[in-house]
C-alpha positions as CSV (number, residue, x, y, z in Angstrom):
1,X,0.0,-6.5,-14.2
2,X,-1.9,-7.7,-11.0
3,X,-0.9,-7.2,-7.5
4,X,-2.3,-9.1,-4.5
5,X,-1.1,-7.6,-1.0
6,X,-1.5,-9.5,2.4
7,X,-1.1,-7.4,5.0
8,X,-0.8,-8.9,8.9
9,X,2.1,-7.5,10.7
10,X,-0.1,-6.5,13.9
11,X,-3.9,-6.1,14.7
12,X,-5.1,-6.0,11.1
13,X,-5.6,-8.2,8.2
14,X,-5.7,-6.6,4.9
15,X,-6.3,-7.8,1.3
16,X,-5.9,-5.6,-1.6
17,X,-5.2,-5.8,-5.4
18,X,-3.5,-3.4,-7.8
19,X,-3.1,-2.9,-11.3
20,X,0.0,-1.2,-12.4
21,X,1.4,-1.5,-16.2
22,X,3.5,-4.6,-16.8
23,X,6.8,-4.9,-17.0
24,X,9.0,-3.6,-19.8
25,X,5.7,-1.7,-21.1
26,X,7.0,2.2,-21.7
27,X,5.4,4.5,-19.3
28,X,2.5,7.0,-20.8
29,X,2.5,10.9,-20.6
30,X,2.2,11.3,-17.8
31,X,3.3,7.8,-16.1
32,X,0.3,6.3,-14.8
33,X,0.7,5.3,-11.1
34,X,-0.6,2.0,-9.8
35,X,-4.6,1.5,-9.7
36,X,-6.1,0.2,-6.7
37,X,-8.9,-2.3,-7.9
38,X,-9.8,-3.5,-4.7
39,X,-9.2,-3.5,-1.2
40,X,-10.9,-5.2,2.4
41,X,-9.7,-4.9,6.1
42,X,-11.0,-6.6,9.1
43,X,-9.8,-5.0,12.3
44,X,-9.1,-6.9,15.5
45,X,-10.4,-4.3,18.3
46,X,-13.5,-5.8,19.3
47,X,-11.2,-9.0,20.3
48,X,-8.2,-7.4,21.9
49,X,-10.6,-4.9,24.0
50,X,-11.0,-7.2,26.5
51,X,-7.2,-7.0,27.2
52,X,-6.2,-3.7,26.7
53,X,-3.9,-4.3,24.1
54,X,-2.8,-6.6,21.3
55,X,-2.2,-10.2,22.6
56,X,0.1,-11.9,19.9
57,X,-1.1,-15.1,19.4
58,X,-4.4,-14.1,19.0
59,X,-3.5,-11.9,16.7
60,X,-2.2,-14.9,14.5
61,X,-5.1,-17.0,14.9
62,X,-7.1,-14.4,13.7
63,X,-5.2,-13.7,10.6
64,X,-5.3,-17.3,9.8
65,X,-9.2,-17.4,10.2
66,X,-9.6,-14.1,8.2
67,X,-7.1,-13.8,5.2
68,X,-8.5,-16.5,2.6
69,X,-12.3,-15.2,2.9
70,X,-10.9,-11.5,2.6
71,X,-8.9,-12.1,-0.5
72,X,-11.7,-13.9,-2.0
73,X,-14.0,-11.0,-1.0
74,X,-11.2,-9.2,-2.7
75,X,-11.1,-10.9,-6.0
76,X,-14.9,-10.5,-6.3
77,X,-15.1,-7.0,-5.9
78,X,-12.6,-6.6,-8.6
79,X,-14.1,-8.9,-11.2
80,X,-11.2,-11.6,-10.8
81,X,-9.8,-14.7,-10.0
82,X,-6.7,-16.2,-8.4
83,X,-5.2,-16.7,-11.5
84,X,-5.7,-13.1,-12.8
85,X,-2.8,-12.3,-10.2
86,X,0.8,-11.5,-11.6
87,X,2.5,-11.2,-8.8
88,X,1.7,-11.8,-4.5
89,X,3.0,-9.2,-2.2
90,X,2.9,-9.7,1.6
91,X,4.4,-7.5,4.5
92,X,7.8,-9.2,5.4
93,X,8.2,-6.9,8.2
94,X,8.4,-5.4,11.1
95,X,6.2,-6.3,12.9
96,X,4.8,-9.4,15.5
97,X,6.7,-12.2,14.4
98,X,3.8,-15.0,14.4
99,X,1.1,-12.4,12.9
100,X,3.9,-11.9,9.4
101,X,4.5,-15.4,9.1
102,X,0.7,-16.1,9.3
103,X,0.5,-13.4,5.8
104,X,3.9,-14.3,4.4
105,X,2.8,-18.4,4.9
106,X,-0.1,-17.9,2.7
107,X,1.1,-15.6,0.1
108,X,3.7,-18.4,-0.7
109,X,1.4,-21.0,-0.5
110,X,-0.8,-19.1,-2.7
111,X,1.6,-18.1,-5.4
112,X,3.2,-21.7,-5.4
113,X,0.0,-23.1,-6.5
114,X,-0.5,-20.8,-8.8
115,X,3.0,-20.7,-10.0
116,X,3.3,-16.8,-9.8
117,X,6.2,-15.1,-7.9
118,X,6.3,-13.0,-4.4
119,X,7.4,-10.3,-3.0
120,X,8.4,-9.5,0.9
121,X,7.3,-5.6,1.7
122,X,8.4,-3.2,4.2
123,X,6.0,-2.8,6.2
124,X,7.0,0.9,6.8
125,X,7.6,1.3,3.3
126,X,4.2,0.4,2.4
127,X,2.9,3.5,4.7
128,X,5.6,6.0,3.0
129,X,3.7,5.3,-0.2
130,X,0.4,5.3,0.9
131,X,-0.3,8.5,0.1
132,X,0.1,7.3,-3.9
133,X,-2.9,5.9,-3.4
134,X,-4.6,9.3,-2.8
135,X,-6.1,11.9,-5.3
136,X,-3.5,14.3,-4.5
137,X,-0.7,12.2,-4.7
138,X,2.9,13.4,-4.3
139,X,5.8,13.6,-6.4
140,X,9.7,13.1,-5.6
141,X,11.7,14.2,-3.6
142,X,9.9,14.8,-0.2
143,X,10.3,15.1,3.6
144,X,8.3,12.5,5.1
145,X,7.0,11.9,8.9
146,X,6.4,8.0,9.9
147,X,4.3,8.1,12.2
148,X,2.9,4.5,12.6
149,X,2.1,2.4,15.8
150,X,5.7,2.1,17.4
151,X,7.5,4.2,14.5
152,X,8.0,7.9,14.7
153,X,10.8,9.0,11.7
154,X,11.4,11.5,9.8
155,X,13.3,10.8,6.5
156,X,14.1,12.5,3.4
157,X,12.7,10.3,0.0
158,X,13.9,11.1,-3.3
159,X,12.8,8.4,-5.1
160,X,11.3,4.3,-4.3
161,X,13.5,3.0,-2.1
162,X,16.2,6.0,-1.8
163,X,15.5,7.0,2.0
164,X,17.8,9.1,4.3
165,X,16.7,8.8,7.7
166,X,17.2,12.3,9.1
167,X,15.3,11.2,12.9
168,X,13.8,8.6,14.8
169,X,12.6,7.8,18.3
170,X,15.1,7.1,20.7
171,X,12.2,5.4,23.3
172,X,8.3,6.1,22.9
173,X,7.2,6.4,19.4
174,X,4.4,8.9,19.1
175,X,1.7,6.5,18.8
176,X,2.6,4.8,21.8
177,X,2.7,7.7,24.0
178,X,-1.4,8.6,22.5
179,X,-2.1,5.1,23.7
180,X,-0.2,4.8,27.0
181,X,-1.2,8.4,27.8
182,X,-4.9,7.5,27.3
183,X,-4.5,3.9,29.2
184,X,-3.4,6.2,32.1
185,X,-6.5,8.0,31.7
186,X,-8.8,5.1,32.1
187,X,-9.4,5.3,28.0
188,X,-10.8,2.2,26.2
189,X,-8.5,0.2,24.0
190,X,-7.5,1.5,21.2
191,X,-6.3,4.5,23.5
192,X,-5.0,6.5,20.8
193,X,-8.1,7.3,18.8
194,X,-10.5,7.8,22.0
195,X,-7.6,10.5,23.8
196,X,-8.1,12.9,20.7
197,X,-12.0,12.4,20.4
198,X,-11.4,13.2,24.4
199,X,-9.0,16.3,23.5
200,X,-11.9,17.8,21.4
201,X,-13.2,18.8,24.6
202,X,-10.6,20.0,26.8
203,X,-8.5,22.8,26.8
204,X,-4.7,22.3,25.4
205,X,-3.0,24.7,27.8
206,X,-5.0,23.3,31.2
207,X,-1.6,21.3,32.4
208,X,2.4,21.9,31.6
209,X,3.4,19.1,30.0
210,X,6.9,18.6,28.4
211,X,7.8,18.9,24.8
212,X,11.0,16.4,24.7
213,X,14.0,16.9,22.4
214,X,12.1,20.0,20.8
215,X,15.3,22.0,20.9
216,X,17.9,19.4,20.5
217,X,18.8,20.6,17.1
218,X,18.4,17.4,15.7
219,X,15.4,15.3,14.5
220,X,15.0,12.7,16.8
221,X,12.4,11.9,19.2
222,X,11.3,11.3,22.2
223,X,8.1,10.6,23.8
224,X,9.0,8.6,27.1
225,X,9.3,11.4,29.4
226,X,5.5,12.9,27.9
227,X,4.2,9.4,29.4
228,X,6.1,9.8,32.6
229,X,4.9,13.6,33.1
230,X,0.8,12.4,32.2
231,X,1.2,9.1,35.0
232,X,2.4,12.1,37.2
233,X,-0.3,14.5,36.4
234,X,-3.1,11.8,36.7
235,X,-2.1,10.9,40.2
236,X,-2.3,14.5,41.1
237,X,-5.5,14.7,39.9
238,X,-6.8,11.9,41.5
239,X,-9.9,9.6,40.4
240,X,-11.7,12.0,38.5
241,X,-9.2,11.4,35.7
242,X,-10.4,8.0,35.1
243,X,-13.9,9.3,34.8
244,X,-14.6,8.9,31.0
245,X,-15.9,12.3,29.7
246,X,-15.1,14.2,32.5
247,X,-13.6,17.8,32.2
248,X,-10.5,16.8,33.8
249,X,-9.6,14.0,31.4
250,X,-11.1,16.0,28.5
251,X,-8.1,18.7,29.4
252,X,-5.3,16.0,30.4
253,X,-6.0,14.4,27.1
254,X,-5.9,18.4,24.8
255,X,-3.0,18.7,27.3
256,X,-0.9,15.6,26.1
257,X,-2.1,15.7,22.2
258,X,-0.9,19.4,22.4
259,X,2.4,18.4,23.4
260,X,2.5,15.4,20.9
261,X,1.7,17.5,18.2
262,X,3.6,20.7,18.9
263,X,7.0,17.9,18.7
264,X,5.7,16.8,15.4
265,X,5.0,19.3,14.0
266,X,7.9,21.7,14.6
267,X,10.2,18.5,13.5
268,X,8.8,18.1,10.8
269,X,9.0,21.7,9.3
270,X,12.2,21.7,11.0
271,X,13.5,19.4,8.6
272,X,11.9,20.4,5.9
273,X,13.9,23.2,6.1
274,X,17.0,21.4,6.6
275,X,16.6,19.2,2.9
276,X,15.9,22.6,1.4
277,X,12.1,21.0,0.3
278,X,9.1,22.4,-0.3
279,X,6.9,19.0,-0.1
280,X,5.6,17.0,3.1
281,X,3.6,13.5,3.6
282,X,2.3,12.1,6.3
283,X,1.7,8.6,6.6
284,X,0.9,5.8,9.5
285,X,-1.8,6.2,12.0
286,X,-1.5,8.7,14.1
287,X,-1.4,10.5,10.6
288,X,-5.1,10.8,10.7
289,X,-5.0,12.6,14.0
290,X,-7.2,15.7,12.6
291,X,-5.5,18.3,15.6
292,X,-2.1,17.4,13.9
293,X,-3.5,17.7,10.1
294,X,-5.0,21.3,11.3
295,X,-1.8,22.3,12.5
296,X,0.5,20.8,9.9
297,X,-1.5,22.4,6.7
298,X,-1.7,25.8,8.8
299,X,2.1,25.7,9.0
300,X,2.7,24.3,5.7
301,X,0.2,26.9,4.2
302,X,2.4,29.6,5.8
303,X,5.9,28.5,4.8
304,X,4.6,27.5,1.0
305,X,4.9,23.7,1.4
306,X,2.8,21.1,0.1
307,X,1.2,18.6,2.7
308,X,-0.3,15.4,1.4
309,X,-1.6,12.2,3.4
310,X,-3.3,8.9,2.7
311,X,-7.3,8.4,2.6
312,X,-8.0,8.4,5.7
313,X,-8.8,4.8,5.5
314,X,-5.5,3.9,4.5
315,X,-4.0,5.2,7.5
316,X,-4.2,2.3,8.8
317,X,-2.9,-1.2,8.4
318,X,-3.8,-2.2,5.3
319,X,-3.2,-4.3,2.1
320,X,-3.7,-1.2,-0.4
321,X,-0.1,0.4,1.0
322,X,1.6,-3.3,0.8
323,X,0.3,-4.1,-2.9
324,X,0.9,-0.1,-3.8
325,X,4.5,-0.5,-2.4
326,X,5.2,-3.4,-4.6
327,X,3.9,-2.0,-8.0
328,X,5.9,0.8,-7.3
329,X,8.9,-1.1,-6.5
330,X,8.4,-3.0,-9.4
331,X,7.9,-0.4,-11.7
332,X,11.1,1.6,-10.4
333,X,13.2,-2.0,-11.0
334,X,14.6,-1.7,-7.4
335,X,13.1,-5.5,-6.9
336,X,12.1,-8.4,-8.7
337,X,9.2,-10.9,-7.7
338,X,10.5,-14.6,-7.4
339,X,9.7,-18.0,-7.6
340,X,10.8,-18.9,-4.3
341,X,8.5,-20.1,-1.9
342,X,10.5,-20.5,0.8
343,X,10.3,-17.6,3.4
344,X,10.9,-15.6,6.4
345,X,10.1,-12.7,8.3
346,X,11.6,-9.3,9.7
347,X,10.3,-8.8,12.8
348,X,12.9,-5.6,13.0
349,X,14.1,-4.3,9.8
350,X,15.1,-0.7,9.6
351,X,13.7,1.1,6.2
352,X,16.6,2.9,5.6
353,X,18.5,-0.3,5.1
354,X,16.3,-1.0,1.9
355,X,17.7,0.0,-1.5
């Protein structure tokens, strides 16, 4: 069975296909996960630069301009056709309202001409099981950190689509305060990824920042006050802080991803050792942030826990993770593709309401 995944919840359109077995077909020894056959992205940057963040409707436009050539790009690389496809998977949500029903308009439009069914993805979901997609893939149960564009979680997973949340952000999500740290450094957008190529440079202990909720004894997050204590910091330090490659913002930027990653990272072992489990992944974009994979496999290393994360091309939006989530949910039975071409879209949809 063939699986097409549209993927444009935000500032990326992705296109992907899987092959999984089809349904009803007993699984081999040992089960045989989903096959990515192909996959294409085009990333929005270059257009939203000139803003310094993601404006919505341009967003949409875009996806509507780029999703038909990338799936045909797609079907090319894989050696198909449209009608090859079993089944059409798109992200259902969360995400920027116009941007999912640009991806959900055209899976249904494309499945109702070919008369194949769809299937709405969780967004979130499809980044929990992105590291299936990987060489080292994970097994069941596992602790995993979320920690994806406005999404910082923790959850414990014993299975596709069993999910205990165990923490989330109460304000800031970790990606958020990389990006709104680095905007109040004078970084480019995207803000995240140029503050750690920044923190390379500088040295992690040069300013006090705060580490919020680290000892609240529970697993939530915060990252608000971080953002507050940087904007507080960079006035102190004046203009020099907006000067790109300077020393100074080379050690306000090591200063803020320490603190970002200390609160990760002593979560997340926190509650590994809470579900009694000896197995971590790490998925969503700030999941390629190397200073936190350093620290998290040191850590894991120590305590005798396995660490896995996506390619780090999947970390970000992509179609892979949407089609990969929908084999999977497929194979598991927890959801059935349908016939019904009639949609809508989750702009806010907790995972841990999925079953």
């Amino acid at each position: 069975m063939r699986i097409l995944g549209i993927e444009s919840s935000c500032d990326e359109t992705g296109v992907a296909l899987v092959e999984t077995a089809a349904p009803g077909v007993p699984p081999s020894l040992p089960p045989r996960l989903p096959r990515l056959l192909a996959h294409a992205l085009h990333s929005q940057i270059e257009m939203h630069q000139a803003y310094g963040g993601v404006v919505p409707e341009l967003a949409s436009r875009d996806h509507i301009r780029r999703v038909l050539p990338l799936t045909t790009q797609v079907l090319k690389e894989a050696a198909c056709t449209m009608h090859d496809v079993d089944v059409v998977a798109y992200t259902r949500g969360p995400g920027l309202a116009g941007a999912l029903l640009v991806g959900a308009g055209v899976a249904c439009a494309l499945a109702a001409a070919l008369g194949k069914p769809v299937l709405g993805v969780h967004h979130l979901e499809g980044h929990l099981l992105s590291p299936f997609l990987s060489a080292d893939a994970p097994e069941f149960p596992f602790v995993a950190l979320l920690v994806s564009g406005g999404h910082t979680q923790l959850m414990r997973v014993d299975g596709v689509g069993r999910y205990e949340l165990l923490g989330e952000t109460i304000d800031d999500a970790a990606g958020e305060a990389f990006d709104k740290s680095a905007k109040l450094m004078g970084v480019p957008y995207p803000g995240g990824s140029g503050l750690a190529k920044l923190a390379e440079q500088g040295d992690p202990a040069a300013y006090k920042l705060p580490r919020p909720l680290l000892h609240s004894g529970n697993f939530d997050f915060s990252f608000a006050g971080l953002k507050t204590a940087v904007l507080t910091q960079a006035q102190k330090l004046g203009p020099q802080v907006m000067e790109l490659g300077s020393q100074i913002q080379a050690d306000l930027a090591a200063s803020t991803q320490a603190a970002i990653v200390e609160v990760l990272l002593k979560k997340s072992m926190a509650a590994l050792k809470h579900a009694g489990l000896k197995r971590l992944v790490v998925a969503g974009g700030v999941g390629a942030n190397q200073e936190l994979r350093r620290q998290l496999n040191a850590a894991c290393a120590k305590s005798d826990v396995r660490v896995h994360y996506p390619e780090l091309h999947l970390c970000t939006d992509n179609g892979a993770m949407i089609a990969m989530a929908a084999a999977m949910r497929l194979d598991a039975g927890r959801q059935q593709a349908e016939y019904r071409y009639s949609f809508d879209v989750k702009p806010r949809w907790p995972l841990d309401s999925l079953v």
